[in-house]
C-alpha positions as CSV (number, residue, x, y, z in Angstrom):
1,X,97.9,124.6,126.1
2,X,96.8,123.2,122.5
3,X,97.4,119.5,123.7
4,X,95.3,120.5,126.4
5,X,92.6,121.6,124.5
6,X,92.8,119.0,122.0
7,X,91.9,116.5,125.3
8,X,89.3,118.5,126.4
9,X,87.7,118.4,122.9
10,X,88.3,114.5,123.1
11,X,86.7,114.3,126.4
12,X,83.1,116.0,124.9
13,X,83.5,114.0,121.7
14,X,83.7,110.8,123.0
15,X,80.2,109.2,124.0
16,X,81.9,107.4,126.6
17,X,82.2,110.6,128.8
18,X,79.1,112.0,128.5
19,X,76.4,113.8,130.3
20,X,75.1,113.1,134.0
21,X,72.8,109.8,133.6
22,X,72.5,108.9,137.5
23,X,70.9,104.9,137.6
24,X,70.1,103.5,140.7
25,X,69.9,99.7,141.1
26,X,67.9,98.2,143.8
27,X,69.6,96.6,146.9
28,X,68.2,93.6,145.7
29,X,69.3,93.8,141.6
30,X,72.5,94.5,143.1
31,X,72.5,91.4,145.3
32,X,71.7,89.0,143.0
33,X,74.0,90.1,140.3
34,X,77.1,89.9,142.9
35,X,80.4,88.3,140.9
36,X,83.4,87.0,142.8
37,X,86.0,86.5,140.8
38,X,88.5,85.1,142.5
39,X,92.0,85.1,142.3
40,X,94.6,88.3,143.5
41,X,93.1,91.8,144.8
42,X,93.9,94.0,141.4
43,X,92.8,97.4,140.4
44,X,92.7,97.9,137.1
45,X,93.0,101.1,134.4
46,X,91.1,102.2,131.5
47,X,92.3,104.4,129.4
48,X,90.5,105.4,125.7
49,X,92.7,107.1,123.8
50,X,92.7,108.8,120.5
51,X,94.3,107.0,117.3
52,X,94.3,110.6,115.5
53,X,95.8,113.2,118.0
54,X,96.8,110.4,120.7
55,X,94.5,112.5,123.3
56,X,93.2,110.5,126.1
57,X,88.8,110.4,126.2
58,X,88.1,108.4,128.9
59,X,88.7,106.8,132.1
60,X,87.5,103.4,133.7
61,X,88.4,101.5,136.9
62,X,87.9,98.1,137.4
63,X,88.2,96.7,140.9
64,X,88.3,93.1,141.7
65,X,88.4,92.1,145.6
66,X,85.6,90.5,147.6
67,X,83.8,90.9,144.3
68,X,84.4,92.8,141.1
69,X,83.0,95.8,140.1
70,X,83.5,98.7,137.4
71,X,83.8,102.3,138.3
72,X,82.9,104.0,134.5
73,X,82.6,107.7,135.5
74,X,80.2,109.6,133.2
75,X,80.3,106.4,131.0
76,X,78.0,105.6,128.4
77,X,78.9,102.0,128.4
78,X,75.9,99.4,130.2
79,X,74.8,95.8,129.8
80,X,70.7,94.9,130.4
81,X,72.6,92.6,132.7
82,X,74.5,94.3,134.6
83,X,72.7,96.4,137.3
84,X,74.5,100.0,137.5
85,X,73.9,102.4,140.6
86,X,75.9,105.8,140.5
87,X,78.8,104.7,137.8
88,X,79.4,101.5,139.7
89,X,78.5,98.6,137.6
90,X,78.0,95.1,139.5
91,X,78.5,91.5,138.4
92,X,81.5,92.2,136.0
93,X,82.4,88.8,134.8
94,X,85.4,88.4,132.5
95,X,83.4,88.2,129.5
96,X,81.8,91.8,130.6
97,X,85.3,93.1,130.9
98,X,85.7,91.9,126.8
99,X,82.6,93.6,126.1
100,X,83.7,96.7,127.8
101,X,86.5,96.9,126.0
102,X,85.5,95.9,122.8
103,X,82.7,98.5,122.9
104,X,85.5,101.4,123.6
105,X,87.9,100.0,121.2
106,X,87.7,101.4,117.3
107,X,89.4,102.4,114.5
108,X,89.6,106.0,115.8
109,X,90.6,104.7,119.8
110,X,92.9,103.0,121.4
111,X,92.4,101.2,124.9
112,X,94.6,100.9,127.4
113,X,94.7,98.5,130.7
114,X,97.2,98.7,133.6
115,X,96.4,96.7,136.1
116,X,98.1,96.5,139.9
117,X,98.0,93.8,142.0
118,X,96.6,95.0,145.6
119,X,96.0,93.7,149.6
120,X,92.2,92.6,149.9
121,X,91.8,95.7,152.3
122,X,93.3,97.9,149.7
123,X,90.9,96.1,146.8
124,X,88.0,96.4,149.2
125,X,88.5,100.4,150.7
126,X,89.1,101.4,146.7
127,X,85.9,99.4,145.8
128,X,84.2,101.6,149.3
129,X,85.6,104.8,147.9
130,X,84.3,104.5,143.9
131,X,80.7,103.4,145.6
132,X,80.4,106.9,147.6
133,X,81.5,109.1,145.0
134,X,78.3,109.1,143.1
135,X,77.6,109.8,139.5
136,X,80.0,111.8,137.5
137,X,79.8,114.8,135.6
138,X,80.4,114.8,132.1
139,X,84.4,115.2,131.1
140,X,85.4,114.7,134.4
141,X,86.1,110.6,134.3
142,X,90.2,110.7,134.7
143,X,89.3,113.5,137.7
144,X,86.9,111.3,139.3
145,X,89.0,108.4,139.2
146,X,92.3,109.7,140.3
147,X,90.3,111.3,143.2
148,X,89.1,107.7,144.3
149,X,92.6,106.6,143.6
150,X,95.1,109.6,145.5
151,X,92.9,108.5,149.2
152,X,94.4,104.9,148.7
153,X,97.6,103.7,150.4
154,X,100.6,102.9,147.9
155,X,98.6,105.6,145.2
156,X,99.2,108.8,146.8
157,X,102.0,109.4,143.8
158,X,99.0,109.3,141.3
159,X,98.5,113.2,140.3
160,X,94.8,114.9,140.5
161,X,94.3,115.6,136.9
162,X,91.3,115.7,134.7
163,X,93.6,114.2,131.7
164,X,93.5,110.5,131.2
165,X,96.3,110.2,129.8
166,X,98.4,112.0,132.6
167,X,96.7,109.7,135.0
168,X,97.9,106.6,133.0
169,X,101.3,107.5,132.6
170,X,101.6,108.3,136.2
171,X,99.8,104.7,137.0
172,X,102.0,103.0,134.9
173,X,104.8,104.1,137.7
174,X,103.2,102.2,140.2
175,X,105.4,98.9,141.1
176,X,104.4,96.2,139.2
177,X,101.7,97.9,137.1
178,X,101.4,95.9,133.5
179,X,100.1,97.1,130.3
180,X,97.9,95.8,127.5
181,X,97.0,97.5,124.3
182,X,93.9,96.7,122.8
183,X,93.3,98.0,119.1
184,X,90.4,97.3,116.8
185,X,89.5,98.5,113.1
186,X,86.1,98.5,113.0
187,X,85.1,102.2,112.2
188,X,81.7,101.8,114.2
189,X,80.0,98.5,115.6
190,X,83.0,98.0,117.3
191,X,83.5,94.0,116.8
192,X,86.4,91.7,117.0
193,X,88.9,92.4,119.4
194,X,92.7,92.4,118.6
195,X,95.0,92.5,121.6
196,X,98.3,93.6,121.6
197,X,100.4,93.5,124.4
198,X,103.1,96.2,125.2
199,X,106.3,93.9,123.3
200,X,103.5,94.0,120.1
201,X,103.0,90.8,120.3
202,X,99.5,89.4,120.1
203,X,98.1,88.2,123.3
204,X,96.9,84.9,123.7
């Protein structure tokens, strides 16, 4: 019950999951900012997590199929580039994906990515399902995203659970599902990104 707490606590502390802050992008912003990144159909894990009490405080999905896009529920994370409607942020290029984590990494969190490799109709229906679900309440990121999650084939194991890091260890059970630890010292400004993969060895 305490550890539970403690994550509640982290989920209200942690700017990244705060209150409602519903943005709607035009048809047309949306349009024009479309990225296509190539390569497999992944879906991709966020996870914050707490250097002091190792409490998850936030949740993120990143979906790449017929183009890539980032699900950040009740994030407070944005780019004047990037056009956001409803927690779905559009034209995530890879350096967008540094700069998201880099801007959640600190000395007092952790980040976490787990990424899956997926069908194109999987990529695409998860990428369907995180546009419809709207904006997110505050503290409920991990519930959001294992919501999206449990209605897609071959993720039906993932628990509901308002805890990120229940969700994450329960992802990291999914076949083939790798694992990259980002840390960074910077108390606040939240520059230069040291990754570290899951054998602690840096990543190139």
């Amino acid at each position: 019950m305490f550890r539970n707490m403690l994550c509640l606590l982290a989920f209200l502390g942690l700017a990244a999951c705060g209150a409602v802050d519903v943005k709607n992008a035009s048809d047309a912003e949306i349009a024009q900012a479309r990225f296509v990144a190539g390569g497999p159909s992944t879906i991709t894990l966020y996870t914050v997590v707490s250097t002091r009490s190792g409490s998850g405080a936030h949740t993120g999905l990143l979906i790449n199929g017929s183009e890539r896009v980032m699900f950040d529920p009740a994030g407070s994370w944005y780019h004047p580039t990037l056009p956001e409607r409803q927690d779905v942020h559009y034209g995530v290029t890879d350096r967008m994906i540094s700069y998201y984590i880099d801007y959640h990494a600190r000395e007092t969190f952790n980040v976490i990515e787990q990424t899956v490799t997926v069908s194109p109709e999987i990529a695409e229906l998860t990428i369907a399902r995180a546009k419809a679900y709207g904006a997110v309440p505050q503290a409920q990121c991990a519930n959001s995203v294992s919501s999206i999650l449990r209605g897609v084939p071959g993720f039906e194991s993932l628990p509901s659970t308002w805890f990120p890091n229940k969700l994450s260890e329960a992802f990291a059970q999914l076949p083939g599902a790798s694992y990259t630890l980002t840390t960074d010292d910077d108390a606040d400004n939240n520059h230069g990104v040291l990754m570290v993969q899951a054998n602690g060895e840096p990543a190139l």
